[in-house]
PDB file of N, CA, C and O in Angstrom:
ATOM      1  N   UNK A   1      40.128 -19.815  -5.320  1.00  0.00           N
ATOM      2  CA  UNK A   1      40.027 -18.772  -6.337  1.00  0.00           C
ATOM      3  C   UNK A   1      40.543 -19.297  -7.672  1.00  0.00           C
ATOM      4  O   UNK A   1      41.523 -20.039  -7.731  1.00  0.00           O
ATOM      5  N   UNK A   2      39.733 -18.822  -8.936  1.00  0.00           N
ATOM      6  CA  UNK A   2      40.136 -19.550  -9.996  1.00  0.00           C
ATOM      7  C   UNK A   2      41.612 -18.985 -10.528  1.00  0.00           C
ATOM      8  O   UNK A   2      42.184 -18.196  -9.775  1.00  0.00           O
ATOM      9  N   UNK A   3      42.074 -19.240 -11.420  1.00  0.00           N
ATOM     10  CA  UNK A   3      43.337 -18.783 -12.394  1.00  0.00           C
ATOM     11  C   UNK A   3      42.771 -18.010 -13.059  1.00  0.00           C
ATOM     12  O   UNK A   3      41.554 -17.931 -13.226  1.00  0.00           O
ATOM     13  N   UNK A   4      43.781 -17.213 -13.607  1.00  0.00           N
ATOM     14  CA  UNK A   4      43.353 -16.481 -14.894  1.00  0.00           C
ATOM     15  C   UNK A   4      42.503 -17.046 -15.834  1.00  0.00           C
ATOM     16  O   UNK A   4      41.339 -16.768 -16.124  1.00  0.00           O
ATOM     17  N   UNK A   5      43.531 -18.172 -16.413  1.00  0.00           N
ATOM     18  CA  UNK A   5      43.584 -19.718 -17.763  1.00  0.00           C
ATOM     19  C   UNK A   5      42.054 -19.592 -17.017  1.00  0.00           C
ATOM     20  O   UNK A   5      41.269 -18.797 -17.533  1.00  0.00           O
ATOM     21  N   UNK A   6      41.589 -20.398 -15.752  1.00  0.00           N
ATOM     22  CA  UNK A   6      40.385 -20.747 -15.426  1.00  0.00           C
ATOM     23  C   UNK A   6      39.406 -20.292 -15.722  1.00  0.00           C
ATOM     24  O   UNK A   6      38.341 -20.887 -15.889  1.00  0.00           O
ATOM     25  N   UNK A   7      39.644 -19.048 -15.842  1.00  0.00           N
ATOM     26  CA  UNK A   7      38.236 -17.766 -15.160  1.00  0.00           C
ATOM     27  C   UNK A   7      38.218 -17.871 -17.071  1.00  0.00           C
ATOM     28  O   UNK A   7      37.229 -18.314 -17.655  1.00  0.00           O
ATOM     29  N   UNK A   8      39.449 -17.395 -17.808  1.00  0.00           N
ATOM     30  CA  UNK A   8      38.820 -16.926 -19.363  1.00  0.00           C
ATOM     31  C   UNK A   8      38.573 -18.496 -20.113  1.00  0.00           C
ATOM     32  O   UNK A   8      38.005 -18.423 -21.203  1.00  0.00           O
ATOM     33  N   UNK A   9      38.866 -19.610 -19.738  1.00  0.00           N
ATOM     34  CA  UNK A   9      38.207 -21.086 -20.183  1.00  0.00           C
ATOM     35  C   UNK A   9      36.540 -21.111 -19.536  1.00  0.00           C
ATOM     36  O   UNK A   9      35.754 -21.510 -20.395  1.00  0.00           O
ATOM     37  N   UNK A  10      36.056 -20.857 -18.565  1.00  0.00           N
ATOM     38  CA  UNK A  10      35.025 -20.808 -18.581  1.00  0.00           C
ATOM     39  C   UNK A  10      34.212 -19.387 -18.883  1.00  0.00           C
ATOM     40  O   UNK A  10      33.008 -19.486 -19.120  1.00  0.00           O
ATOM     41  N   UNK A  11      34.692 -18.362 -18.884  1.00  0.00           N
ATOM     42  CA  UNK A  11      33.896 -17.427 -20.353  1.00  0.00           C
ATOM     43  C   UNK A  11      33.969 -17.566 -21.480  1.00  0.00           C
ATOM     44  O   UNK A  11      33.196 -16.986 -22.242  1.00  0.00           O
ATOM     45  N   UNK A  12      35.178 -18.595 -22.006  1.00  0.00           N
ATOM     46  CA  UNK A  12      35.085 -18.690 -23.688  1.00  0.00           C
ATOM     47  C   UNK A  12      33.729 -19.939 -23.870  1.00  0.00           C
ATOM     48  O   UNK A  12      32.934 -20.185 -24.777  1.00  0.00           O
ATOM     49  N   UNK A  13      33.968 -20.496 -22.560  1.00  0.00           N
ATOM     50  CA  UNK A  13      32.637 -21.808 -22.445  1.00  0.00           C
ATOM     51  C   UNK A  13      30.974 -21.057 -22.782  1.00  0.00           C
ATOM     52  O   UNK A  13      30.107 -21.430 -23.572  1.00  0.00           O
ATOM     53  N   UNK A  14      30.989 -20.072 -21.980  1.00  0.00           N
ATOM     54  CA  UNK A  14      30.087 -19.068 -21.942  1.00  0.00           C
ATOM     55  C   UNK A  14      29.533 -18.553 -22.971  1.00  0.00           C
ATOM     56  O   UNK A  14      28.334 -18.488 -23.243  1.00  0.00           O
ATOM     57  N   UNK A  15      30.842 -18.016 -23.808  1.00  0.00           N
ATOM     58  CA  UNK A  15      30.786 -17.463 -25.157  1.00  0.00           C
ATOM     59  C   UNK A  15      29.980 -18.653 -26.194  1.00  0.00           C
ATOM     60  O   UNK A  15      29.065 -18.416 -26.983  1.00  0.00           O
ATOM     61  N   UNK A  16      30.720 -20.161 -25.874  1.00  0.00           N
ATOM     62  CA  UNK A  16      30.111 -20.813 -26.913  1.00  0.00           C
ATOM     63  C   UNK A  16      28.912 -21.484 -26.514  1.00  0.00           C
ATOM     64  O   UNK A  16      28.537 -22.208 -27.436  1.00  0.00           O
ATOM     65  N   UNK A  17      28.373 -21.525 -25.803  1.00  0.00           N
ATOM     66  CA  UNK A  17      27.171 -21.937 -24.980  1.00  0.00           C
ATOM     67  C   UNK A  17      26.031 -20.396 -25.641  1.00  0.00           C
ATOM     68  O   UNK A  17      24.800 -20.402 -25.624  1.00  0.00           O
ATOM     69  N   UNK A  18      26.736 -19.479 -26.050  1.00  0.00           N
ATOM     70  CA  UNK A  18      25.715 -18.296 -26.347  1.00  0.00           C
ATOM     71  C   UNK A  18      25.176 -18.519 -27.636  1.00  0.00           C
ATOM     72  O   UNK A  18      24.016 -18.485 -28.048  1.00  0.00           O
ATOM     73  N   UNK A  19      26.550 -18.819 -28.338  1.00  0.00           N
ATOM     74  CA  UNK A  19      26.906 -19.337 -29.407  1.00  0.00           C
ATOM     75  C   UNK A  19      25.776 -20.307 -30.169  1.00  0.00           C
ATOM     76  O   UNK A  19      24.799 -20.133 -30.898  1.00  0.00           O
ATOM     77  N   UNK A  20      26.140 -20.883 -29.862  1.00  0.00           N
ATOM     78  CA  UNK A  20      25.340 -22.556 -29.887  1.00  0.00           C
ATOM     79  C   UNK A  20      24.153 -22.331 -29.750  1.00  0.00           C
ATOM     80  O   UNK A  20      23.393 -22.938 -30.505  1.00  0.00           O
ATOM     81  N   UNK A  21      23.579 -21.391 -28.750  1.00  0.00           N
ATOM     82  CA  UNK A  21      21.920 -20.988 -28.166  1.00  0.00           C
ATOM     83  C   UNK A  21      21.669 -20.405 -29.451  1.00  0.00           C
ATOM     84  O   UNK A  21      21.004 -21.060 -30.253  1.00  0.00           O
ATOM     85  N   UNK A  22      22.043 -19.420 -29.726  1.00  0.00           N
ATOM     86  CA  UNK A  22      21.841 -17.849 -30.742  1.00  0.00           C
ATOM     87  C   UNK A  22      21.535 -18.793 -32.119  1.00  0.00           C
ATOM     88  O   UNK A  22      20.425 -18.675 -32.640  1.00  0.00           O
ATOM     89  N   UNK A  23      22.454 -19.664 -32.665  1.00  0.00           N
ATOM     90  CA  UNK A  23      22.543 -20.420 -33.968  1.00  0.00           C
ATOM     91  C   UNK A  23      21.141 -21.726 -34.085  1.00  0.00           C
ATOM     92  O   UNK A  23      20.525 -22.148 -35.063  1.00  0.00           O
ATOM     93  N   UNK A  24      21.038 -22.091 -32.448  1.00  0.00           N
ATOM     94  CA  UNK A  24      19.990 -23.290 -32.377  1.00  0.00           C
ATOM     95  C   UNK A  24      18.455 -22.173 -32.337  1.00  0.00           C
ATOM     96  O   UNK A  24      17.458 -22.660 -32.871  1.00  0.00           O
ATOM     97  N   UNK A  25      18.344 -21.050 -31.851  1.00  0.00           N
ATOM     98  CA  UNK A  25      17.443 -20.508 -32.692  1.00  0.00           C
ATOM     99  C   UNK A  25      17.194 -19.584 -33.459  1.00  0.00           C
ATOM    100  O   UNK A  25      16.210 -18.850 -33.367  1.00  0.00           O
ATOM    101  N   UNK A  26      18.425 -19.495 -34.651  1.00  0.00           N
ATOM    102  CA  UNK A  26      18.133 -19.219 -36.061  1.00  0.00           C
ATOM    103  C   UNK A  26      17.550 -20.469 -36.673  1.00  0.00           C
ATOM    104  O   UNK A  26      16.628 -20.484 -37.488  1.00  0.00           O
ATOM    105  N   UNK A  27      18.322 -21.733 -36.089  1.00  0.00           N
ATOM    106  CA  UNK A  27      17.862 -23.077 -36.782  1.00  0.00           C
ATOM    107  C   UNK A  27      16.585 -23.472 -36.969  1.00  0.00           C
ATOM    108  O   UNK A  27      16.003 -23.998 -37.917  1.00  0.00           O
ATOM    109  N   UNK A  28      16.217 -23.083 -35.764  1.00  0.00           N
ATOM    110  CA  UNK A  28      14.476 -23.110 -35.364  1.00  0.00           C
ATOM    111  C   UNK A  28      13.817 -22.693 -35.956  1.00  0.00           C
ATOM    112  O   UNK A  28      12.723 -23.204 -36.196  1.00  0.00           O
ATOM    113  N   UNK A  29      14.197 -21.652 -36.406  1.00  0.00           N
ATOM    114  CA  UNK A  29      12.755 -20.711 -37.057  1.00  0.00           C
ATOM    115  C   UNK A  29      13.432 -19.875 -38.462  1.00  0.00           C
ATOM    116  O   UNK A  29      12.988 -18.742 -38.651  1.00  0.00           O
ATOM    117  N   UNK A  30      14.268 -20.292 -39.242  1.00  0.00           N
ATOM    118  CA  UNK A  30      14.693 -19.959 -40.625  1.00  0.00           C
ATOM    119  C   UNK A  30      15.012 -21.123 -41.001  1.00  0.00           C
ATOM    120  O   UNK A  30      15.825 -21.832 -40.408  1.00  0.00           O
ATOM    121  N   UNK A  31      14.299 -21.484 -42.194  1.00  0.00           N
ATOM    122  CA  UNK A  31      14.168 -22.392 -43.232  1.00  0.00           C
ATOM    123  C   UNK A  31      15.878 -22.683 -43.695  1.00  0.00           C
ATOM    124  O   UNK A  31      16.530 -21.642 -43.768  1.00  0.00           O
ATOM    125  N   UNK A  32      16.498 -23.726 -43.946  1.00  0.00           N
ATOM    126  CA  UNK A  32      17.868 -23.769 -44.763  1.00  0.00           C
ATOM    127  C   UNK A  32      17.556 -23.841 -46.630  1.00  0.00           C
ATOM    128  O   UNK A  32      16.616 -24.246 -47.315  1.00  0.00           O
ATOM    129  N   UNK A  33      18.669 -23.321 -46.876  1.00  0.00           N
ATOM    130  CA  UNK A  33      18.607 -23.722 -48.873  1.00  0.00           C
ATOM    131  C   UNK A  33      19.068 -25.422 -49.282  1.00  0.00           C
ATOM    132  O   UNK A  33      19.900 -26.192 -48.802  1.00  0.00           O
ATOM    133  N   UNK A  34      18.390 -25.497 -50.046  1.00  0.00           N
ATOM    134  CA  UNK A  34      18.283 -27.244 -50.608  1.00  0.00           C
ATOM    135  C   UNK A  34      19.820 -27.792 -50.300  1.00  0.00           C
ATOM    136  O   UNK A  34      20.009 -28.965 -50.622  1.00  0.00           O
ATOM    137  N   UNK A  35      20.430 -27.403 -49.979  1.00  0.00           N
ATOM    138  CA  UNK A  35      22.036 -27.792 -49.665  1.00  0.00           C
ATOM    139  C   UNK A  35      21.801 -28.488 -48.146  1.00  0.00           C
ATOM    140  O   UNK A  35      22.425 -29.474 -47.755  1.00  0.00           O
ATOM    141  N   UNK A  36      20.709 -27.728 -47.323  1.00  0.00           N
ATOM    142  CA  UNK A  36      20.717 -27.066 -45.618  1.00  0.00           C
ATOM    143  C   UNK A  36      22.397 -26.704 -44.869  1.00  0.00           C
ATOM    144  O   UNK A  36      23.003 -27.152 -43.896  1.00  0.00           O
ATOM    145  N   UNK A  37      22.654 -25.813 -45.771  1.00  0.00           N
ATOM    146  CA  UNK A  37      24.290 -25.249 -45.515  1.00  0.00           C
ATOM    147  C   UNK A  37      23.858 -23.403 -44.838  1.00  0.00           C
ATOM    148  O   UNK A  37      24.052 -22.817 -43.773  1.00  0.00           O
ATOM    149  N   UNK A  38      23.380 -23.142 -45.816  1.00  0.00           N
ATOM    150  CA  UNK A  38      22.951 -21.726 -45.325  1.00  0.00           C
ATOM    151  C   UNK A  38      21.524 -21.302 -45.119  1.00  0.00           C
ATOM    152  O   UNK A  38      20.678 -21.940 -45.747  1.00  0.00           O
ATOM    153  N   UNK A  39      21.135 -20.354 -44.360  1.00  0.00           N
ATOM    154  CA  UNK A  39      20.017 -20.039 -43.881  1.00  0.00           C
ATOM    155  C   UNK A  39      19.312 -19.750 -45.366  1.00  0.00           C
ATOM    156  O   UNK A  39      19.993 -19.963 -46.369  1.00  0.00           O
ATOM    157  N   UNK A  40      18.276 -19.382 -45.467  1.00  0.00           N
ATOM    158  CA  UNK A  40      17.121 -19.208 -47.163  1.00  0.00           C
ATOM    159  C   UNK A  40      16.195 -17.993 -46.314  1.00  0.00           C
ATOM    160  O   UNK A  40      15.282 -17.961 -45.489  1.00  0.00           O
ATOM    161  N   UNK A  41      16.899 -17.207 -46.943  1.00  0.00           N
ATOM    162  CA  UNK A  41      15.817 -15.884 -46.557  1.00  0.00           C
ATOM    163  C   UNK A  41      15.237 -15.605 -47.887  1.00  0.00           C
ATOM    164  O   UNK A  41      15.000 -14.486 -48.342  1.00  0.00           O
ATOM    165  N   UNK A  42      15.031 -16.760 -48.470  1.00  0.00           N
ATOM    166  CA  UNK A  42      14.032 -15.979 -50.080  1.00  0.00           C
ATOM    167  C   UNK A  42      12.350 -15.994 -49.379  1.00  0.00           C
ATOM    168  O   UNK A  42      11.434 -15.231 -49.683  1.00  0.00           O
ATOM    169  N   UNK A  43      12.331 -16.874 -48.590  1.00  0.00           N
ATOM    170  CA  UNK A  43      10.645 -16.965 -47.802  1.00  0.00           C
ATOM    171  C   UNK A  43      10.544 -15.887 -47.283  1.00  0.00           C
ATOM    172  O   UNK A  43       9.363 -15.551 -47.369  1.00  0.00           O
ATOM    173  N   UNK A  44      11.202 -15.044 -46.719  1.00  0.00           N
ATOM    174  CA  UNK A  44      10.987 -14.208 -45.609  1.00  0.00           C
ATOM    175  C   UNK A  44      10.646 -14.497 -44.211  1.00  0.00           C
ATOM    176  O   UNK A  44       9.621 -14.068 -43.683  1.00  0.00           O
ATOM    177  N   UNK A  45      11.193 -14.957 -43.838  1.00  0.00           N
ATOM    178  CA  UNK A  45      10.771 -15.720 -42.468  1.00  0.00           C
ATOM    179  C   UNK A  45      10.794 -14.752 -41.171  1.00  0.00           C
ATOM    180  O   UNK A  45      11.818 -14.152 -40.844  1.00  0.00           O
ATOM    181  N   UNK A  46       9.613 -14.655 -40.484  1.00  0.00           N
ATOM    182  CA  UNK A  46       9.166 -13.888 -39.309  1.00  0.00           C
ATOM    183  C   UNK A  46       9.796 -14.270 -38.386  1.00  0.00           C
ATOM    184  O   UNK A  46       9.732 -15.492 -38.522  1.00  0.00           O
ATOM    185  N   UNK A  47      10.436 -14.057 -37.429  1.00  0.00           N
ATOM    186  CA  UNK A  47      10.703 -14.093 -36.353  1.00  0.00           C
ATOM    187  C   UNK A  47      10.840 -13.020 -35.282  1.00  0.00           C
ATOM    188  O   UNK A  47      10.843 -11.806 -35.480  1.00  0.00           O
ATOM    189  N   UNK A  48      10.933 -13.546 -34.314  1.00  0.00           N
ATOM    190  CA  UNK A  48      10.361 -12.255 -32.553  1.00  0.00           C
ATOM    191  C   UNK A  48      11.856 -11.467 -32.661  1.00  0.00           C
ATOM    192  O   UNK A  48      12.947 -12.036 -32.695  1.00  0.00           O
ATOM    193  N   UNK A  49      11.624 -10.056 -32.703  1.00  0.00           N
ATOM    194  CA  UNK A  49      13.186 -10.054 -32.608  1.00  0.00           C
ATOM    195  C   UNK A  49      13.345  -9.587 -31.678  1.00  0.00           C
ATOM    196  O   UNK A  49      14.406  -8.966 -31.615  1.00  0.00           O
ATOM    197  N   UNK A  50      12.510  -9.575 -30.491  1.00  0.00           N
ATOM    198  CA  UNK A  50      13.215  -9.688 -29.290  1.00  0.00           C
ATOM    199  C   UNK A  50      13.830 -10.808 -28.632  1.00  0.00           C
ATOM    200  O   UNK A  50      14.457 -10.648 -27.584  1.00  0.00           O
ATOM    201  N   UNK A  51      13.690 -11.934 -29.179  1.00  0.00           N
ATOM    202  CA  UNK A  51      14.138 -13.155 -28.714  1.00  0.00           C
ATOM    203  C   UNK A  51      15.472 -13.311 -29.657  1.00  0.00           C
ATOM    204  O   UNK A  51      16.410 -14.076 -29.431  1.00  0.00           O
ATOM    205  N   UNK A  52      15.321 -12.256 -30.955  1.00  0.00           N
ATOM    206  CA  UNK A  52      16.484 -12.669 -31.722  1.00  0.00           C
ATOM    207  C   UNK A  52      17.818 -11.441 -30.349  1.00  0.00           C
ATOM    208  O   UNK A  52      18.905 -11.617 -29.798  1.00  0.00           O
ATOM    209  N   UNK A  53      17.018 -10.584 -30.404  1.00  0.00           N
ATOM    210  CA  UNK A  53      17.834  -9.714 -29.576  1.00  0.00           C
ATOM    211  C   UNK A  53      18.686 -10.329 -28.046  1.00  0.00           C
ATOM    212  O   UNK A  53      19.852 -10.191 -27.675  1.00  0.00           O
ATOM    213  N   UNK A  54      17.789 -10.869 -27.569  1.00  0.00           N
ATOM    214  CA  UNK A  54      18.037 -11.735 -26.050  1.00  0.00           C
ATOM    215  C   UNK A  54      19.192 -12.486 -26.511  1.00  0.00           C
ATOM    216  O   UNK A  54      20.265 -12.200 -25.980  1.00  0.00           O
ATOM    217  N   UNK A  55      19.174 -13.478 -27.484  1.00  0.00           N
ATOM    218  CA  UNK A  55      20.090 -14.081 -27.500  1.00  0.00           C
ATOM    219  C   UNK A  55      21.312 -13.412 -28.462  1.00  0.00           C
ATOM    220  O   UNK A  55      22.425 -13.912 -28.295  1.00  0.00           O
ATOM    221  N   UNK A  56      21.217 -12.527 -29.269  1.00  0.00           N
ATOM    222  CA  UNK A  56      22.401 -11.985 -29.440  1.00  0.00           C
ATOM    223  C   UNK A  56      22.819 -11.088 -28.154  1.00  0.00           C
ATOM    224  O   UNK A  56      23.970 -11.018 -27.724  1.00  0.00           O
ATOM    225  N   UNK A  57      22.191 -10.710 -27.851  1.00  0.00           N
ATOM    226  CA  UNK A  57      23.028  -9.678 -26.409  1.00  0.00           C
ATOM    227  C   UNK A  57      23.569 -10.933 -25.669  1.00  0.00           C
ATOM    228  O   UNK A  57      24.691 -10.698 -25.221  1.00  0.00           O
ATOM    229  N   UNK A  58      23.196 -12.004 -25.437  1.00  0.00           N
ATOM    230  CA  UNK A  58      23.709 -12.838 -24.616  1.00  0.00           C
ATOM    231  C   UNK A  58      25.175 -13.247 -25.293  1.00  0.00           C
ATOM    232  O   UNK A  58      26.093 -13.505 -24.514  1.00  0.00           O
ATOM    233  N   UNK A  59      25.444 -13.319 -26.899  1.00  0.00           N
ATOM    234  CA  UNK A  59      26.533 -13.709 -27.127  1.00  0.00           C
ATOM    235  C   UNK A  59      27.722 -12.371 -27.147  1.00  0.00           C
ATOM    236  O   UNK A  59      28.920 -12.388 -26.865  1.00  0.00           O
ATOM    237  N   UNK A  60      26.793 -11.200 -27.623  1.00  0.00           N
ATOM    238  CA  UNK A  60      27.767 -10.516 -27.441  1.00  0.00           C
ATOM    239  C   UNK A  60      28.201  -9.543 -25.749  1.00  0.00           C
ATOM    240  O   UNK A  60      29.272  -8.941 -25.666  1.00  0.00           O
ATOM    241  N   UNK A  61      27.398  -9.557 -24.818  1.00  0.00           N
ATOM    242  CA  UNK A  61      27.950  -9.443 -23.518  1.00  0.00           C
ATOM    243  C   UNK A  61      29.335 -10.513 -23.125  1.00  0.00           C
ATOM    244  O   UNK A  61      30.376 -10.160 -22.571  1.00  0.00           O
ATOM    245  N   UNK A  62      28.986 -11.846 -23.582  1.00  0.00           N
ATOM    246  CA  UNK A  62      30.545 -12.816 -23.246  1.00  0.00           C
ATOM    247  C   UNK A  62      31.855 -12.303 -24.196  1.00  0.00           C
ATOM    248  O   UNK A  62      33.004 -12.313 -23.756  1.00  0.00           O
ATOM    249  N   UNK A  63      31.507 -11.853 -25.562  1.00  0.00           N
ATOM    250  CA  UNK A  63      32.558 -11.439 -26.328  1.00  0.00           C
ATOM    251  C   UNK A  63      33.155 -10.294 -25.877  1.00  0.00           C
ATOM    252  O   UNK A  63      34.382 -10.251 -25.784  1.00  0.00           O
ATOM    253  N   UNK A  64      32.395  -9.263 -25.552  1.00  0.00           N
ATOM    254  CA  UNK A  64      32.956  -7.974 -25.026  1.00  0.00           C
ATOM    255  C   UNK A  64      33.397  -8.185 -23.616  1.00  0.00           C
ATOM    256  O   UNK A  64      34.295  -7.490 -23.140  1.00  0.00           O
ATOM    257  N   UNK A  65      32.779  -9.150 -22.909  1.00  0.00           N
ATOM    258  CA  UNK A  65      33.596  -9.647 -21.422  1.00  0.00           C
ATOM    259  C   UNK A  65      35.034  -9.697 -21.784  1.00  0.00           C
ATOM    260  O   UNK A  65      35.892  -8.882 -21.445  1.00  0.00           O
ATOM    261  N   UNK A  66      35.222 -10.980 -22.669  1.00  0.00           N
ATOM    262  CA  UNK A  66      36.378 -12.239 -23.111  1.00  0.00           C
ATOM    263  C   UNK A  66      37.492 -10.650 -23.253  1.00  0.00           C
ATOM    264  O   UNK A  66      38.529 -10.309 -22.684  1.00  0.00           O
ATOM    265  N   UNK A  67      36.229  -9.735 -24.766  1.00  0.00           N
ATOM    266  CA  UNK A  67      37.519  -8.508 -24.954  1.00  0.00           C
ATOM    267  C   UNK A  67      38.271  -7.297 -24.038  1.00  0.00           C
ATOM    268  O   UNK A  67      39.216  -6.543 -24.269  1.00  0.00           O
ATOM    269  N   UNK A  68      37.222  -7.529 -22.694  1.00  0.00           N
ATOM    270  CA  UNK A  68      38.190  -6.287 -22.042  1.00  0.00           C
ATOM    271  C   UNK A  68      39.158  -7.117 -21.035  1.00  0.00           C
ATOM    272  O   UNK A  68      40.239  -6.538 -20.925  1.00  0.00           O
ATOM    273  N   UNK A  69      39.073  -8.354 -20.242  1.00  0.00           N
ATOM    274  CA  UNK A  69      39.821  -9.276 -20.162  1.00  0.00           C
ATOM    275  C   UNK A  69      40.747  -9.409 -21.325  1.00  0.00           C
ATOM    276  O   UNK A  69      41.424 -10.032 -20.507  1.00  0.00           O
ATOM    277  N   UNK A  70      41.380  -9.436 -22.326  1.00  0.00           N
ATOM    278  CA  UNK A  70      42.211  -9.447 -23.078  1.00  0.00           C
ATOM    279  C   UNK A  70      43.025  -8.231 -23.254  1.00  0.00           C
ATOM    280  O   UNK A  70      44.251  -8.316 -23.326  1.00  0.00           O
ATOM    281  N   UNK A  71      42.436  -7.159 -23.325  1.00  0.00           N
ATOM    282  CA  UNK A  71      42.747  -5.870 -23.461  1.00  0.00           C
ATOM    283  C   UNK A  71      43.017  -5.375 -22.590  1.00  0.00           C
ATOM    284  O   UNK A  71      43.580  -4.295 -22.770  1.00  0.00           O
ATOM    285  N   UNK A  72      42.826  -5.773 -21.314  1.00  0.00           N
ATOM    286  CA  UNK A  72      43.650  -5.405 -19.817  1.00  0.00           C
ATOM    287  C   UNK A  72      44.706  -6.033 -19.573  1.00  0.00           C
ATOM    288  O   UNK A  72      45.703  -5.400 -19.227  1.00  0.00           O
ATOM    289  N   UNK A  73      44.737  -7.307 -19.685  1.00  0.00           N
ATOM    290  CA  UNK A  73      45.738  -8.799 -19.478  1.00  0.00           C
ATOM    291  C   UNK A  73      47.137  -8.160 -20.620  1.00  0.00           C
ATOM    292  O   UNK A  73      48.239  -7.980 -20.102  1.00  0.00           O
ATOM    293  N   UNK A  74      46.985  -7.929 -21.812  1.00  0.00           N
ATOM    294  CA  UNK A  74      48.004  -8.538 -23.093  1.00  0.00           C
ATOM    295  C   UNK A  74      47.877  -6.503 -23.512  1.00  0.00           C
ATOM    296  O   UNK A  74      48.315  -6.224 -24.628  1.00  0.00           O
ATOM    297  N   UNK A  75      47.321  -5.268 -22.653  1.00  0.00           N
ATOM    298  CA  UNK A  75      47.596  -3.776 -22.866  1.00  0.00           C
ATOM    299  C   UNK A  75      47.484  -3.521 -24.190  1.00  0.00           C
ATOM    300  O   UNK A  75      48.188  -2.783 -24.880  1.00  0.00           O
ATOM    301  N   UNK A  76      46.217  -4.418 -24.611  1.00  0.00           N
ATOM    302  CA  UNK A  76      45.749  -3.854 -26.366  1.00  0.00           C
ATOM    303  C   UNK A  76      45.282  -3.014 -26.532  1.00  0.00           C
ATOM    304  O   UNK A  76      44.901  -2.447 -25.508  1.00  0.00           O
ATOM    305  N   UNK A  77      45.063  -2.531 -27.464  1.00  0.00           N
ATOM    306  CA  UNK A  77      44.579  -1.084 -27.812  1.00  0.00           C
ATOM    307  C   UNK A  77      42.854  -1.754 -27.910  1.00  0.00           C
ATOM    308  O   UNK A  77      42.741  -2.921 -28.287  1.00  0.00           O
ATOM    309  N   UNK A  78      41.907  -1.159 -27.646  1.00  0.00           N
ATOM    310  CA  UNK A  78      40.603  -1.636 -27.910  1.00  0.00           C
ATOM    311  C   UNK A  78      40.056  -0.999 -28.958  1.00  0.00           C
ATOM    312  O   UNK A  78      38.919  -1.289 -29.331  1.00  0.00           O
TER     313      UNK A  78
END
């Protein structure tokens, strides 16, 4: 059986694995500004937003995991 430490190191893994997914496709399919620092929404760029949706629910289901694990563990107020 894992540890506590264990169990919330591999949901924060989780979290950034969502992370990383969610950002690699904004990367994909929104153009960057001549810097390529920030996204350039002067084009207007189309994208599925159900796929934008999939992968934000995917990052935020691990965040709200990580937060009620925290908020049970450390009796925070939520």
């Amino acid at each position: 059986m894992l540890s506590e430490k264990e169990m919330l190191e591999r949901e924060l893994e989780k979290l950034i694995e969502a992370r990383d997914s969610f950002l690699a496709y904004l990367d994909m399919h929104i153009p960057k500004d001549t810097k390529g620092l920030n996204f350039d929404f002067s084009t207007q760029p189309t994208i599925d937003a159900q796929s934008v949706y999939e992968h934000f629910y995917k990052l935020d289901y691990q965040a709200r995991k990580i937060r009620g694990f925290l908020v049970g563990k450390f009796g925070l107020k939520a």
